[in-house]
N, C-alpha and C positions, 0 to 999 in steps of 0.2 A: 690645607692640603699639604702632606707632606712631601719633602725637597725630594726624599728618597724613593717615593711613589712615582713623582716627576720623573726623575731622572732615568728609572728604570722603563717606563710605560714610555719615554719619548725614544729611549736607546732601543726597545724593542720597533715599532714602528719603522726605526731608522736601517734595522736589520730586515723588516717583512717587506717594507717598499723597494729595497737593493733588491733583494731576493727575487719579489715577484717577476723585478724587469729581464733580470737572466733567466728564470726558469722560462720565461713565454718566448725567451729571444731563443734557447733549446727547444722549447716543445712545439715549435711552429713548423721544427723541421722531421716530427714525428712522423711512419707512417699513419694515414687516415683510418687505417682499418682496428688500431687498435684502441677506436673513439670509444670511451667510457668503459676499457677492460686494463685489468690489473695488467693485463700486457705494456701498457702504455709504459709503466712505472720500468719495466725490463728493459724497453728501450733506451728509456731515460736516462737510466743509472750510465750508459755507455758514456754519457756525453760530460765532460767536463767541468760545463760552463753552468749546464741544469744541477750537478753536484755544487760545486759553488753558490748557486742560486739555493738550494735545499741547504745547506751549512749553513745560510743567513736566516735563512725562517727558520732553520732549529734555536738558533742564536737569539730570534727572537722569541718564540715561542719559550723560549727559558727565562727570557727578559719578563717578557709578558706574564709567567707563573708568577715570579719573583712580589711583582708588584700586586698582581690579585691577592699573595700574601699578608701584604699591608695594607691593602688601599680596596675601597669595594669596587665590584664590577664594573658598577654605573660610574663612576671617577676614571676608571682607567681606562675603558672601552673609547670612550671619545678620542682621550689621549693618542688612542691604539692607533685609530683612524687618519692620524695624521701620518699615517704612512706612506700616501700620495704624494709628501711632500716631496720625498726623496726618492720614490719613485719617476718622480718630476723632475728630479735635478740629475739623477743618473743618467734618464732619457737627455735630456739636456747638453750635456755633454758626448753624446753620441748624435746628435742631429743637429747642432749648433743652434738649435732653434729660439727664436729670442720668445721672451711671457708676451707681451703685447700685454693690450688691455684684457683678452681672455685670462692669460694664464695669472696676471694679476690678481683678477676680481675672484678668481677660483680660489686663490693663495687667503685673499681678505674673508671671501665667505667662512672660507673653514676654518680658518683661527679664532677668527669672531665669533661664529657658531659656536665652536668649541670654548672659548671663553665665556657667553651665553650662558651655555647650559652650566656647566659647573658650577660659575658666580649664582647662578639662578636657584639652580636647581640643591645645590651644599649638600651632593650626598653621602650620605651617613651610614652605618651598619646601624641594624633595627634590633629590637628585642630579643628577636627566635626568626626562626627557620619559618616558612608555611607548611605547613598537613603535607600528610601524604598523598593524597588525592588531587591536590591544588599542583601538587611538586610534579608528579604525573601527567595529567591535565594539559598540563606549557610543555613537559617534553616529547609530549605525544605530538600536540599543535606542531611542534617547532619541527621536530622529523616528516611529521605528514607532509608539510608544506615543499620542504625541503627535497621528499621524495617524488611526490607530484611534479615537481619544476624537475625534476630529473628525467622522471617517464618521459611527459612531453618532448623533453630539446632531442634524450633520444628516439623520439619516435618521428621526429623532423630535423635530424640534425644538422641539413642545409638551407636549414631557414636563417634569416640574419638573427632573430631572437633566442637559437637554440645556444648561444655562448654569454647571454646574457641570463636565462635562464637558470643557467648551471652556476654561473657566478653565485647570481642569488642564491643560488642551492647551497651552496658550499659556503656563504659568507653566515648563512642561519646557521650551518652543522656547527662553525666556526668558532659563532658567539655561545650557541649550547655548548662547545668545547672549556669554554673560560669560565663557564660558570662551575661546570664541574671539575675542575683545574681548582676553582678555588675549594669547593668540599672537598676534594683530594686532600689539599695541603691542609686543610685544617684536622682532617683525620688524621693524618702523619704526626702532625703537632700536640694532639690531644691525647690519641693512643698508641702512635708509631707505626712500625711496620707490621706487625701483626692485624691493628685494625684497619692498617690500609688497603692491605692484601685480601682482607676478608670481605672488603664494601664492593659493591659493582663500577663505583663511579668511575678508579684509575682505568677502569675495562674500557666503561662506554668512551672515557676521554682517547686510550687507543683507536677505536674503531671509528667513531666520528671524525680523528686526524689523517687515518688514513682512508676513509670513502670523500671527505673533503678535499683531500692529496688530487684523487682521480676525477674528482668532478672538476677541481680546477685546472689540472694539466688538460682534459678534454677540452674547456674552455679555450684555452693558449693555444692550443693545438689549432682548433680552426677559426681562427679570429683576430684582428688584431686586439694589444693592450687596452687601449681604447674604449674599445667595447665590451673588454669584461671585466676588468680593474676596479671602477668605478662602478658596478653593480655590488663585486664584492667588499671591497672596502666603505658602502655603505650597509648591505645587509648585517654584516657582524657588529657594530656594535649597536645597532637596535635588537637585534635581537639577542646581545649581553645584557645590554639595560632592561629589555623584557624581562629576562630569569633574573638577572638582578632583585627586579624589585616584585616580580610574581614568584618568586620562591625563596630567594634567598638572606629576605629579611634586609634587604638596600630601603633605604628611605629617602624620599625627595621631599624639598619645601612643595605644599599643597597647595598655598594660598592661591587667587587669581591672577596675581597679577607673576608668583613668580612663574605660575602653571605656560602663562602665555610666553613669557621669558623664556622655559623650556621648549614650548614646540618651538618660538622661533629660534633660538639655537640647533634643534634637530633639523629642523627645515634646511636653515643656512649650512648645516654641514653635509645635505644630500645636496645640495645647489650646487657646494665648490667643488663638490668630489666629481661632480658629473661636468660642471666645467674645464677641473684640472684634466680629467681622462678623456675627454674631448679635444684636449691640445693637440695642435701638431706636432709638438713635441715628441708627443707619444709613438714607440713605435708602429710604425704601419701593420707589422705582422706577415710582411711577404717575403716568403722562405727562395732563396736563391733554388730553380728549379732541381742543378746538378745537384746538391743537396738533399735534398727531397728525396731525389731519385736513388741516393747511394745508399737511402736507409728503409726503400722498400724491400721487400724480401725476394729474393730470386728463386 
């Protein structure tokens, strides 16, 4: 694995897990009525600390291109994911709150998962690309599902599972974001700006950034961290390592034993993430009322 894949794919992570903890600690104090509309984003932009939080996931999000540049999806996706870490330690520092044996055992899953899969798994850039049909096929999946969990949370969005829902929503839009991030950049690289301008992909990677933008502030908006964090920060990189390796020509070791190696590293890094964002640590998510109230609309 290269140091420079490393360093880029850990420094991004370190900017998405800041990031997410501000924009939920602003979007909690949204009004409710602008759940799952572009209005959210309007409100947002007023508050300081959600720009702050949005500067860090840019920051990341540029990390994270940098390294799908050199490094394939399924290598840096995991990586990605260790953005709970410091999500965990930001919160951390605002609740005093000590790891105990939870936030430990969360910290051991997901490194070890993540070291897991990689050592296990060695993955590799493949021959070619898959077909066109196959390339469609997964992005179709990955939207549909995506959209589905979206209908539903809005069609219940006072249920406790409509911000986990969305999570997931947004963490799949997320991963199909990086995969097309990477055929972006390899257009730019191959034919420049002319054939980049001319492919659809830099589009969809647009528009999946920002319907994932509003699925997730919706999320933050009525819920604590907790509860949606750790839905998204595991949805995205399974479904980067999906497109990864159902279209984008990523290769993993096949054999049995390292096959098993891989799910339990995938396992181990849904276990810690669902541990870590289960911390107390985590912010509660309950918006001072006078707050609240100064940002309904009169």
């Amino acid at each position: 694995m290269s140091v420079l894949v490393l360093v880029l794919a850990v420094s991004a992570a370190c900017c998405l897990g800041s990031g997410f903890v501000l924009q939920q600690n602003a979007a909690q104090r949204a009004p409710i009525g602008d759940f799952m509309s572009p209005r959210l984003l309007l409100d947002l932009v007023r508050m300081p600390r959600w720009l702050a939080g949005i500067g860090l996931m840019v920051a990341g999000m540029v990390l994270s291109a940098l390294a799908l540049g050199w490094g394939q999806v399924s290598l840096v996706e995991p990586l990605v994911a260790t953005n709970l870490f410091f999500a965990m330690w930001l919160s951390r520092l605002w609740t005093r709150q000590p790891l105990g044996r939870q936030g430990w055992a969360g910290l051991a899953l997901l490194a070890g998962g993540v070291t897991a899969f990689i050592v296990a798994g060695q993955p590799h850039g493949g021959v070619s690309e898959a077909g066109a049909l196959r390339h469609w096929l997964i992005v179709g999946l990955v939207v549909g599902i995506a959209l589905m969990l979206a209908g539903l949370a809005k069609h219940d969005r006072l249920s406790v599972a409509a911000p986990v829902m969305l999570a997931i929503a947004a963490g799949l839009l997320y991963g199909l974001q990086d995969a097309l991030t990477r055929i972006s950049g390899q257009r730019l690289s191959g034919g420049g700006w002319p054939e980049l301008t001319t492919s659809w992909q830099p589009y969809g990677v647009i528009a999946l950034g920002v319907t994932g933008l509003v699925l997730v502030q919706s999320a933050f908006e009525t819920a604590p961290l907790r509860m949606s964090l750790p839905a998204l920060t595991a949805a995205q990189p399974l479904a980067g390592i999906a497109c990864g390796v159902g279209f984008l020509g990523d290769r993993l070791r096949t054999d049995a034993g390292a096959l098993a190696w891989e799910a339990a590293g995938l396992a181990a890094i849904v276990a810690g993430i669902v541990l870590l964002g289960l911390h107390p640590a985590m912010p509660s998510g309950t918006a001072p009322q006078e707050e609240a109230r100064d940002l309904q609309p009169h």
